[in-house]
C-alpha positions in Angstrom: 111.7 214.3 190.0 113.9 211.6 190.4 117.8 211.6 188.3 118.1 207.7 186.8 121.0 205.8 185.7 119.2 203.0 183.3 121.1 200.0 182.1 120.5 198.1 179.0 122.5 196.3 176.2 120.4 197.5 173.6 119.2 200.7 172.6 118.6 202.8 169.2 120.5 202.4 166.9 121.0 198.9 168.7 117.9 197.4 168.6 117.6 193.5 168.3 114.2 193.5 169.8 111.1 194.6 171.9 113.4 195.9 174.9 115.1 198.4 173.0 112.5 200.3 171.7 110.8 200.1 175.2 114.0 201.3 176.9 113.8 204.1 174.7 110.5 205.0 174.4 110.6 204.8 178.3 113.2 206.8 179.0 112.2 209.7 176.7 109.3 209.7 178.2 110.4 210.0 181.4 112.0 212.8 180.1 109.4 214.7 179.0 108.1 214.2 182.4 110.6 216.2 183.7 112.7 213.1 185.0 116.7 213.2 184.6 117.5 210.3 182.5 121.0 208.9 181.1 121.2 206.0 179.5 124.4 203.6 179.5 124.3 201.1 176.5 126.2 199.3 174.3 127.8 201.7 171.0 126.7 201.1 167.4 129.4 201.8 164.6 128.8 205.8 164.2 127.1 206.4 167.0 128.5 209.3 169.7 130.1 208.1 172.5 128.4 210.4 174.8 125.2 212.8 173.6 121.8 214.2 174.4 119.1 213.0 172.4 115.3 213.5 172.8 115.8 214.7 176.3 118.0 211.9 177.5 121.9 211.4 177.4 123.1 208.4 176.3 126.1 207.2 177.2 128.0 204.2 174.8 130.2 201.8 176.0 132.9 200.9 172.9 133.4 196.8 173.1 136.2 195.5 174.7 138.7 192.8 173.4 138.9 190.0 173.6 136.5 190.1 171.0 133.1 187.4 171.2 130.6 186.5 168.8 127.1 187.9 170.5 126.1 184.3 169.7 124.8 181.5 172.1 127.8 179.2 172.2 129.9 182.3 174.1 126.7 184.3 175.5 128.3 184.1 179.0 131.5 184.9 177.6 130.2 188.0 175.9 128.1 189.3 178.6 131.3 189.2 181.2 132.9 191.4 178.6 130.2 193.6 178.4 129.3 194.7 181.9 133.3 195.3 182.0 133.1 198.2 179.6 129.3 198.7 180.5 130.9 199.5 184.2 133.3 202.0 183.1 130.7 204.0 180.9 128.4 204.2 183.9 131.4 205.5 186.2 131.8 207.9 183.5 128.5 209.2 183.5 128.4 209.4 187.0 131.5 212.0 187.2 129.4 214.2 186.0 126.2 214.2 187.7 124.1 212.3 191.0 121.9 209.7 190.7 118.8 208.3 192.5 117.7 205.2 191.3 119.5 202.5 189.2 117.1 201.0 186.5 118.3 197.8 185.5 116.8 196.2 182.0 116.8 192.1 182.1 119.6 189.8 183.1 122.1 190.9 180.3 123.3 193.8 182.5 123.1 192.4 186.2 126.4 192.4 187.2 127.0 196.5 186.3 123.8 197.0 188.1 124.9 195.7 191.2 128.4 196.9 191.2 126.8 200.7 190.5 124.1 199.6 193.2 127.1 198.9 196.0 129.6 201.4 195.4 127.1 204.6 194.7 125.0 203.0 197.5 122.0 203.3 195.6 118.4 201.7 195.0 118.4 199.1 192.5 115.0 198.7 190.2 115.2 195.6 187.9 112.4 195.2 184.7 112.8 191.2 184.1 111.0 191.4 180.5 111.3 187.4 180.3 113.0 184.3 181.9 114.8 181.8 180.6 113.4 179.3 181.9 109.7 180.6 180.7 111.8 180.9 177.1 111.9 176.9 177.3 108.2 176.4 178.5 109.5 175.8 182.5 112.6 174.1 181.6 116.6 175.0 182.5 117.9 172.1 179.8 121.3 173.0 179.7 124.3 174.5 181.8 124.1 177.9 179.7 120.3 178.3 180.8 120.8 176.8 184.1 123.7 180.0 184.7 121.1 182.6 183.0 118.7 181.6 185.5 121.1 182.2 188.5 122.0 185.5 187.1 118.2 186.5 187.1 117.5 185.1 190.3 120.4 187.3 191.5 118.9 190.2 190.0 115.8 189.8 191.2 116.7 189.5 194.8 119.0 192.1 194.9 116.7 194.8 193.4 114.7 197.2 195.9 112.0 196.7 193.6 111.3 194.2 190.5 108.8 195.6 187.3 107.4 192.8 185.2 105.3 193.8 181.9 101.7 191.7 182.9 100.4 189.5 185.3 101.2 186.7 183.7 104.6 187.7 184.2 104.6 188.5 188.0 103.0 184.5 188.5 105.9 183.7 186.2 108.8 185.3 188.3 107.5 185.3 191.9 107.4 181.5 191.3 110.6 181.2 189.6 112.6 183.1 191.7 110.8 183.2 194.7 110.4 187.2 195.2 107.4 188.1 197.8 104.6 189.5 195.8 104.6 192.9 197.2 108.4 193.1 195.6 107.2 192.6 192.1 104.8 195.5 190.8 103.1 195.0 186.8 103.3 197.9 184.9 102.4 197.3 181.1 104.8 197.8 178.0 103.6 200.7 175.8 103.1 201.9 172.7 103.1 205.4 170.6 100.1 204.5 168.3 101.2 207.7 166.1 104.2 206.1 165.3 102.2 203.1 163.6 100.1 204.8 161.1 101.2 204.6 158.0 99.5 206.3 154.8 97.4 205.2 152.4 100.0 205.0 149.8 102.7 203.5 151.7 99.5 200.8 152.7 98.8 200.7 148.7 102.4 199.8 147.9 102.7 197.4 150.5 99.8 195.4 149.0 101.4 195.2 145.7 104.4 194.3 146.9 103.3 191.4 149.7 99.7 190.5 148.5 98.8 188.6 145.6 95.0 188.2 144.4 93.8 187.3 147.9 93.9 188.4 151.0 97.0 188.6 153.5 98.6 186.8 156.3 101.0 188.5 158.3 103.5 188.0 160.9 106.6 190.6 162.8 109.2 189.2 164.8 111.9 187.4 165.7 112.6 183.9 164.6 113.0 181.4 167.1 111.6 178.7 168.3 109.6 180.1 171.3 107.3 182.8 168.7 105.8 179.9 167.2 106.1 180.7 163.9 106.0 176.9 162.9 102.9 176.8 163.9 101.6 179.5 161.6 103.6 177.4 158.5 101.5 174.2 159.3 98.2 176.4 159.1 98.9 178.1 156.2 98.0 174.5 153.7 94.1 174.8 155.6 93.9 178.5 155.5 94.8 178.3 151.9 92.3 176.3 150.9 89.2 178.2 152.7 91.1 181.2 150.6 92.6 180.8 147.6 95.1 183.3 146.4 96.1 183.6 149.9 99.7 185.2 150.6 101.3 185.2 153.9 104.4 187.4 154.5 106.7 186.9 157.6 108.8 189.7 158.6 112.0 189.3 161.3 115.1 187.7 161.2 116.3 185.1 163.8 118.1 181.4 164.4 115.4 179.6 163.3 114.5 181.2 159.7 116.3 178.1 157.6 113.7 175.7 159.4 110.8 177.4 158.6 111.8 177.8 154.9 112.4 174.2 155.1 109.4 173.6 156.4 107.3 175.9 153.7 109.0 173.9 151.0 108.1 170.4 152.8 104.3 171.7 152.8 104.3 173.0 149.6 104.0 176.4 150.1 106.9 178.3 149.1 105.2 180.4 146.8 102.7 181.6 149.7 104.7 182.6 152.1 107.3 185.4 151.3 110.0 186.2 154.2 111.1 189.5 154.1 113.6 189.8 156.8 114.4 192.7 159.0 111.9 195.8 157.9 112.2 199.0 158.1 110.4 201.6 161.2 108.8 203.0 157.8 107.9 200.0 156.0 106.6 197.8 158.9 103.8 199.7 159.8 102.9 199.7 156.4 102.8 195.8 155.9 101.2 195.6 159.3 98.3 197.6 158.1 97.6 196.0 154.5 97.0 192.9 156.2 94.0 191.3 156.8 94.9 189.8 159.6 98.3 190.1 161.7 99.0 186.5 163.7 101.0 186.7 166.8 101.3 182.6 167.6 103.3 182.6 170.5 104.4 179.6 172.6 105.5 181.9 175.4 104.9 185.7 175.1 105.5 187.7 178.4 103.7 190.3 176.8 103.1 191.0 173.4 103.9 194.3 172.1 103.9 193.2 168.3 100.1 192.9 169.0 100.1 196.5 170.4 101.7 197.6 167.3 99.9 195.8 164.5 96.9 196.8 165.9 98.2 200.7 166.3 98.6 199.9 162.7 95.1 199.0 161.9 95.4 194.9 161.5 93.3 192.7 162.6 94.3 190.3 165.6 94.9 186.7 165.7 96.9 185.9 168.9 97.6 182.8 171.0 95.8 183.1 174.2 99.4 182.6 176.3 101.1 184.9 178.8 100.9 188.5 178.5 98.7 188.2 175.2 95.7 186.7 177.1 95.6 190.2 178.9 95.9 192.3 175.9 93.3 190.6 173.4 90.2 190.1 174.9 88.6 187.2 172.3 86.3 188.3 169.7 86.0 191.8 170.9 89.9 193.3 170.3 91.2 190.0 168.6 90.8 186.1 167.9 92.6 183.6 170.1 93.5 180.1 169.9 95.4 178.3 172.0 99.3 178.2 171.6 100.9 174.9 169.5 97.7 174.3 167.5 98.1 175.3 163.7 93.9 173.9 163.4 92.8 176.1 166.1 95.1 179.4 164.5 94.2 178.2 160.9 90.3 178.6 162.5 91.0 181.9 163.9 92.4 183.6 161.1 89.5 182.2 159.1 87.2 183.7 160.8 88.8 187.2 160.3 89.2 186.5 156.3 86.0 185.3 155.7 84.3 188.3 157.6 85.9 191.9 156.7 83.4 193.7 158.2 83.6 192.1 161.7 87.6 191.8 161.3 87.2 195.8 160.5 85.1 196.3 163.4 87.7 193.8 165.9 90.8 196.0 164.4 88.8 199.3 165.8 88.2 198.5 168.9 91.7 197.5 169.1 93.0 200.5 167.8 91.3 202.4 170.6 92.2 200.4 173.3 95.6 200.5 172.8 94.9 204.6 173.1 93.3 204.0 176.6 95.7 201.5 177.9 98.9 201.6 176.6 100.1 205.5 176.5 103.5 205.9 177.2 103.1 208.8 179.3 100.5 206.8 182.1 103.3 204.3 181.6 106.1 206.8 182.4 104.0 207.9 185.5 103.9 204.1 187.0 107.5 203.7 186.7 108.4 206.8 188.3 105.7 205.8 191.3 108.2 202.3 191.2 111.2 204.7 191.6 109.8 206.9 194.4 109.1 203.5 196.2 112.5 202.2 195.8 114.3 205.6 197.0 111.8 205.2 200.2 112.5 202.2 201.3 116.4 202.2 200.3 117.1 203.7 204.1 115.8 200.6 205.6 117.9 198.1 203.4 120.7 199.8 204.2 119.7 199.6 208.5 119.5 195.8 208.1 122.3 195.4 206.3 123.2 193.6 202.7 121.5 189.6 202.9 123.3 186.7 201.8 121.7 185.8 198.1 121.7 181.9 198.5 121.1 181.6 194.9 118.5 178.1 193.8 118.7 176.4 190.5 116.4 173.8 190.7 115.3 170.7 188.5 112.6 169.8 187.1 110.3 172.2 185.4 109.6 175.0 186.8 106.5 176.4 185.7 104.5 172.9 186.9 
């Protein structure tokens, strides 16, 4: 059983997105695999400094002055300041017990990674959940992505081993970074389907409070540019008139929530589309499974665990067929499909699913049981810890040749062409 030091910048209470509730749901269940896990994260107002929790101890790194908005104008900025106190927590930690492996969580944490990697003279595993440059459909527009890129391409190269979520994904960052394919294993996200399930009543009440007369849209995420949610707004005028008394409620928070209400008023329908905001662990599952039909319209999805978790709720799928989703949702067996950027084709999808319950009931249990025989966190647990013994293994020989020279490429163009 193998003693890891796991990195990330978000983890509960902190959770802004997918990757902290799959660092945390990895790492406890690691645990309960008999692993030795501590966690070094960033602290939450409240939270304990140092404490076990669920089998793992989790160690919180207080933010430093000076003090920078977690915003994108002073990302870099923030992120420098971050792996400073990041750094110290993880020497911390380490006073107190050995270590193993390193498990580093995206970009966001690379530089504490390799300083723990080089002084503790340890294997480095890196999970890249996305790219930048896959963010902006292959391009590096600006100096800020242009940097982020470098960052990952260091990570990646100076990892013993690199985990990516789908296949998708290992095309993705074998060709942007340039890593040999037998460096860069796929192991899936997961998902605890019991968590999902809500009750009947808390289904009932999330029906009167999201769904009018007819049936209901739904979407869970974050609001930006890349999760299409645009696309979803143009297709609601179509889908509205195949079903009247439609409602369509968007859940998530992000950047890009004032153009989409923008863009529901320039359609004319504000009074179908309801925007919730951030919800609840208790009330999401809830809306999730009083929907007809849950739309995941990604423009770039690495994976796609909001379609893991809808359909652990019980909702029918409408997904793009992009990235990791095309792997997931296998068309008009687990889910519909459409291709990404076309509201006609999504409008058609979701359609299909509200004009035939029964099927759409049928879809959303076949889903429901192949997340079950796919997606267990425990299988998952297993792969990473296979990743880990790997790593250790062939750590010896890195340190024989001797540390490489990272010549690190940003090049033009885009990438993903």
């Amino acid at each position: 059983m193998a003693s890891v030091l796991m990195l990330s910048w978000e983890y509960p209470p902190v959770v802004v997105g997918g990757l902290g509730r799959h660092v945390h749901a990895l790492a406890t269940s690691l645990a309960a695999i008999g692993h030795k896990v501590t966690v070094v994260t960033r602290h939450a107002p409240g939270a304990p400094v140092d404490e076990m929790r669920e089998g793992v101890r989790i160690v919180r790194a207080p933010e430093d002055p000076p003090l920078f908005p977690l915003s994108t104008p002073t990302l870099l900025s923030w992120t420098m300041a971050f792996n400073h106190t990041l750094t110290r927590a993880a020497l911390r930690a380490t006073d107190t017990g050995c270590f193993d492996v390193i498990h580093a969580h995206d970009w966001l944490v690379t530089h504490t990674a390799v300083t723990l990697a080089e002084h503790l003279d340890l294997p480095l595993v890196a999970t890249i959940h996305a790219t930048e440059a896959g963010r902006h459909q292959g391009w590096l527009p600006e100096d800020l992505n242009r940097s982020i890129h470098s960052v990952e391409w260091w990570l990646g190269h100076r990892a013993t081993r690199v985990l990516v979520c789908s296949a998708y994904m290992k095309w993705e960052v074998t060709r942007l970074l340039q890593l040999p394919q037998d460096k860069v294993e796929v192991v899936p996200n997961g998902v605890d389907s019991t968590v999902w399930r809500a009750s009947a009543p808390a289904v009932r009440r999330a029906r009167e409070r999201f769904a009018g007369k007819g049936p209901l849209v739904g979407f869970a995420g974050r609001l930006v540019y890349e999760k299409g949610v645009q696309d979803l707004v143009e297709a609601v005028p179509a889908m509205k008139a195949e079903h009247p008394g439609l409602r369509v409620v968007i859940a998530g928070d992000g950047p890009y929530k004032e153009q989409l209400v923008d863009a529901c008023h320039r359609r004319g329908v504000a009074d179908t589309v309801s925007f919730t905001g951030f919800l609840s662990e208790r009330e999401l599952p809830a809306m999730l499974a009083a929907t007809n039909a849950t739309v995941v319209p990604s423009l770039y999805e690495p994976f796609g665990m909001v379609a893991l978790e809808a359909a652990s709720a019980g909702a029918p799928l409408a997904v793009s067929a992009t990235g990791g989703l095309a792997e997931i949702v296998q068309p008009g067996v687990t889910g519909m499909t459409f291709p990404h950027s076309d509201p006609p084709a999504l409008a058609e999808a979701v359609c299909t699913l509200l004009a035939e319950p029964r099927r759409a009931k049928a879809i959303a249990k076949r889903a429901l049981a192949m997340v079950g025989e796919r997606y267990g966190w425990q299988g998952i647990a297993g792969k990473v810890a296979t990743a880990y013994d790997a790593a250790i293994e062939a750590e010896p020989l890195r340190r024989v040749l001797g540390p490489e020279p990272i010549q690190i490429v940003v090049p033009e163009g885009n990438l993903l062409r």
